[in-house]
Short mmCIF file of the C-alpha atoms (twelve columns), coordinates in Angstrom:
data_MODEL
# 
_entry.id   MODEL 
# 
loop_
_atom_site.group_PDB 
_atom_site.id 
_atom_site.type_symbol 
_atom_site.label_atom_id 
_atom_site.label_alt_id 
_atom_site.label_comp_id 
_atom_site.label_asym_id 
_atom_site.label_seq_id 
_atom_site.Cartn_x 
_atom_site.Cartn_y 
_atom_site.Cartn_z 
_atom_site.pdbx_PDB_model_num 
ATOM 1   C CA . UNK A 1   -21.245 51.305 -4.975 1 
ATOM 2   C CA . UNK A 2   -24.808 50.407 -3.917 1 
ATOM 3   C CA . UNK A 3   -25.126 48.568 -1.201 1 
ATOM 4   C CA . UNK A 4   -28.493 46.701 0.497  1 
ATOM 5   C CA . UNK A 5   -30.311 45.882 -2.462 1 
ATOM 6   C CA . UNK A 6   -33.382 43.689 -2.406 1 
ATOM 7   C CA . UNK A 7   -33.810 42.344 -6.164 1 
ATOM 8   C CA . UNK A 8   -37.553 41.430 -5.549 1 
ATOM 9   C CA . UNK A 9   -41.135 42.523 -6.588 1 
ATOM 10  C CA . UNK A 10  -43.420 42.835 -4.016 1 
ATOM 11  C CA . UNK A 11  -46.422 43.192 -6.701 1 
ATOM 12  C CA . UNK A 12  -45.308 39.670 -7.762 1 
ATOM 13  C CA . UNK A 13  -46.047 38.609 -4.452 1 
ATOM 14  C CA . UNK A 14  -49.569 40.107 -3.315 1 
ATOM 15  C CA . UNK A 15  -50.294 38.561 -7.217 1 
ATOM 16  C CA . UNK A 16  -49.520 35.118 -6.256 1 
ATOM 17  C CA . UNK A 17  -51.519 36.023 -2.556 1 
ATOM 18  C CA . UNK A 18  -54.292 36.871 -4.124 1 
ATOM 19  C CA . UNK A 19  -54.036 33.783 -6.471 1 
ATOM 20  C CA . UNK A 20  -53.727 31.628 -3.305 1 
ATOM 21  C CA . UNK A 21  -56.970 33.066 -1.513 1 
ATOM 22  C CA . UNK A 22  -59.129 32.582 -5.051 1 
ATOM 23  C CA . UNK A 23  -58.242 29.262 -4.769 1 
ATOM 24  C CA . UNK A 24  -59.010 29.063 -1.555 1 
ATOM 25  C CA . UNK A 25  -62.644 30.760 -2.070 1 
ATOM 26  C CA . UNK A 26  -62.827 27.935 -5.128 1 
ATOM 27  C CA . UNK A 27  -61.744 24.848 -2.831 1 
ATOM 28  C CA . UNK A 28  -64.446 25.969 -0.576 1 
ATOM 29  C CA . UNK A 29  -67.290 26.268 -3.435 1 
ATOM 30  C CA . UNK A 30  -66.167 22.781 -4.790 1 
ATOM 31  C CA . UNK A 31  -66.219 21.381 -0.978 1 
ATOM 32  C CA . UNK A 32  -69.928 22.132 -0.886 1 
ATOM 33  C CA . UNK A 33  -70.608 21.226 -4.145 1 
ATOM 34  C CA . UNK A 34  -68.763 17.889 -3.838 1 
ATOM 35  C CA . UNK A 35  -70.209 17.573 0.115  1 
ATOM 36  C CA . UNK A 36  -74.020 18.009 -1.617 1 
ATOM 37  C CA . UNK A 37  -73.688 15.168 -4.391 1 
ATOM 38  C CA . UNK A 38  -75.191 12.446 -2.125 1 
ATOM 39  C CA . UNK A 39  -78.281 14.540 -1.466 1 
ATOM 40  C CA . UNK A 40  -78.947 14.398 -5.589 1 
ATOM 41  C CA . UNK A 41  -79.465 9.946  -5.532 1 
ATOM 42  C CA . UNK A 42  -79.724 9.419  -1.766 1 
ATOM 43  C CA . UNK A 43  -83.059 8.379  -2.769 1 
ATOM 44  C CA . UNK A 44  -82.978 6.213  -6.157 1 
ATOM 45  C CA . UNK A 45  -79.952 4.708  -4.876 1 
ATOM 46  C CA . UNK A 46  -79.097 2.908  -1.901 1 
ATOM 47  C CA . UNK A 47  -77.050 -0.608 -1.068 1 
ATOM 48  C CA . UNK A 48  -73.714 -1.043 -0.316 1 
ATOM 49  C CA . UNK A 49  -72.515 0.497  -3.616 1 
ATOM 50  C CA . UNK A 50  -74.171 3.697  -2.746 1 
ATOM 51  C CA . UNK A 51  -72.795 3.687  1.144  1 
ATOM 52  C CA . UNK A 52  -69.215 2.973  -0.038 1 
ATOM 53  C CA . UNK A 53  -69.385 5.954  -2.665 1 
ATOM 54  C CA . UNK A 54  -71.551 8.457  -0.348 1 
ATOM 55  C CA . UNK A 55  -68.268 7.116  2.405  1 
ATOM 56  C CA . UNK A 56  -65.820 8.244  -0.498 1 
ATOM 57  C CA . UNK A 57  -67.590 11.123 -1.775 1 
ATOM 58  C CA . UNK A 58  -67.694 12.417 2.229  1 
ATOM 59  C CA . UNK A 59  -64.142 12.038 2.462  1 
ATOM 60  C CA . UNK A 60  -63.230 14.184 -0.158 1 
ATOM 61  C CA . UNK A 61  -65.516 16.812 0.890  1 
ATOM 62  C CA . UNK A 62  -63.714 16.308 4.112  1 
ATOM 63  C CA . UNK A 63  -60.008 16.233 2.580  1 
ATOM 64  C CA . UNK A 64  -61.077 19.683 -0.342 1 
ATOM 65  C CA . UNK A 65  -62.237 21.452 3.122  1 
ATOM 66  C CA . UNK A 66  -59.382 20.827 4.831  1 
ATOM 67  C CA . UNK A 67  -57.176 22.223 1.906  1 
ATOM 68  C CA . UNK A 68  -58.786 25.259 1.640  1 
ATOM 69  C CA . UNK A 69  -58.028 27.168 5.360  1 
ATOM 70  C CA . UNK A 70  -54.598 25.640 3.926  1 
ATOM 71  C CA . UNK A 71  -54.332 28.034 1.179  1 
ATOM 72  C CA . UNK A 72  -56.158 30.817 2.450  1 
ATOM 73  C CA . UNK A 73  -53.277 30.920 5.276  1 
ATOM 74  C CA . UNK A 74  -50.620 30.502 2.297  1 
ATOM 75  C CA . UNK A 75  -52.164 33.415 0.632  1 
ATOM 76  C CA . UNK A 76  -52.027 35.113 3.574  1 
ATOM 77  C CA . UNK A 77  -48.179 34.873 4.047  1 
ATOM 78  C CA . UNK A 78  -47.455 35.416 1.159  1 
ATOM 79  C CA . UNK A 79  -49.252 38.718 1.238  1 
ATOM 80  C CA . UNK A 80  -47.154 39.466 4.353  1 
ATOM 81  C CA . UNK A 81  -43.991 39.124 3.113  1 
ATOM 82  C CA . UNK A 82  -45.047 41.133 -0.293 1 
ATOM 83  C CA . UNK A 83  -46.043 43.806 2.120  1 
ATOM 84  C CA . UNK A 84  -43.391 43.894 4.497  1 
ATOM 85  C CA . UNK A 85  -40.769 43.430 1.199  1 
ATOM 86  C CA . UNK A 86  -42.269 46.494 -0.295 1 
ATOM 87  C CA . UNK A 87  -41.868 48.468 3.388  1 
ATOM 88  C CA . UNK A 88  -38.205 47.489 3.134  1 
ATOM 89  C CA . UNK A 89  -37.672 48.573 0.118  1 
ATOM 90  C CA . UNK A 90  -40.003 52.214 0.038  1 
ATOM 91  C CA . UNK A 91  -38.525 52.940 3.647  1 
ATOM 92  C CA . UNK A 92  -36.119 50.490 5.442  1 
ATOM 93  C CA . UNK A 93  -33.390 50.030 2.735  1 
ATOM 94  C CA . UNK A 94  -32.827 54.128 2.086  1 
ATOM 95  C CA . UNK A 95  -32.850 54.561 5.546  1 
ATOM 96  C CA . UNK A 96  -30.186 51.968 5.868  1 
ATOM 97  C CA . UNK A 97  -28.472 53.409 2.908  1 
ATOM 98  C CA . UNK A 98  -28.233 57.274 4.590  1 
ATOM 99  C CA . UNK A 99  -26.851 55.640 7.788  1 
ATOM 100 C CA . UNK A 100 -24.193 53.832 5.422  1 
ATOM 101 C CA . UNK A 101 -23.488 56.875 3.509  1 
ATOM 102 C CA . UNK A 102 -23.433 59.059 7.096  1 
ATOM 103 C CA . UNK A 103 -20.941 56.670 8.557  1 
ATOM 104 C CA . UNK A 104 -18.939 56.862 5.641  1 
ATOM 105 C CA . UNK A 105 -18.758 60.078 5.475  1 
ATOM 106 C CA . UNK A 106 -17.724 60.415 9.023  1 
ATOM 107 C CA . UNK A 107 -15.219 57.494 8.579  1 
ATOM 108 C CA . UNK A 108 -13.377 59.333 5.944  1 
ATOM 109 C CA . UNK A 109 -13.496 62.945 7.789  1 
ATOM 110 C CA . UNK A 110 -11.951 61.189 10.859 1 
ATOM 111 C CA . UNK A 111 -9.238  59.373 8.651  1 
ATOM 112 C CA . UNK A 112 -8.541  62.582 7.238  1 
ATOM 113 C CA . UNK A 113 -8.386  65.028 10.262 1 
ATOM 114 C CA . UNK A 114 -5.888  62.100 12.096 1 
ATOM 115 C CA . UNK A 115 -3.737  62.289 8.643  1 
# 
């Protein structure tokens, strides 16, 4: 019987971490990009049309910025838990298994010296 399995991949994980910090790196590109529009009609177009979009197009600058530290911390837990899975399983879990298999052993020597 095996016992103290963990039925996971840890390369699955740092995959999706990594996935989570190049979005992260994108969010940031397309907060710039999206933060710079104004600049490209600020001077052929101005009026309250123009203030209410420039408002708009500030705010979700504002809200893509605020996503991306979002992510990048996502990605970043995610990578921790791939790496401390992948500890557990390389060098926690047959550790834990030798104890188990120790103790058993002496279990079934003591049941056997009392019998």
């Amino acid at each position: 019987m095996t016992l103290f399995e963990l039925d996971a991949d840890p390369d699955a994980f740092l995959t999706a971490a990594a996935g989570l910090r190049v979005l992260s790196e994108h969010l940031e590109d397309q907060r710039a990009r999206v933060a710079a529009a104004p600049a490209s009609y600020r001077d052929s177009w101005t009026g309250a049309a123009a203030t209410a979009v420039t408002s708009e197009i500030e705010a979700l600058a504002g809200h893509v910025g605020a996503a991306s530290p979002c992510f990048a911390a996502a990605g970043d837990a995610v990578r921790g838990f791939g790496e401390a899975l992948a500890q557990a399983q390389d060098v926690g879990l047959p550790a834990l298994r030798r104890r188990w298999e120790e103790a058993d052993a002496d279990h079934a020597a003591a049941v056997a010296a009392a019998l």
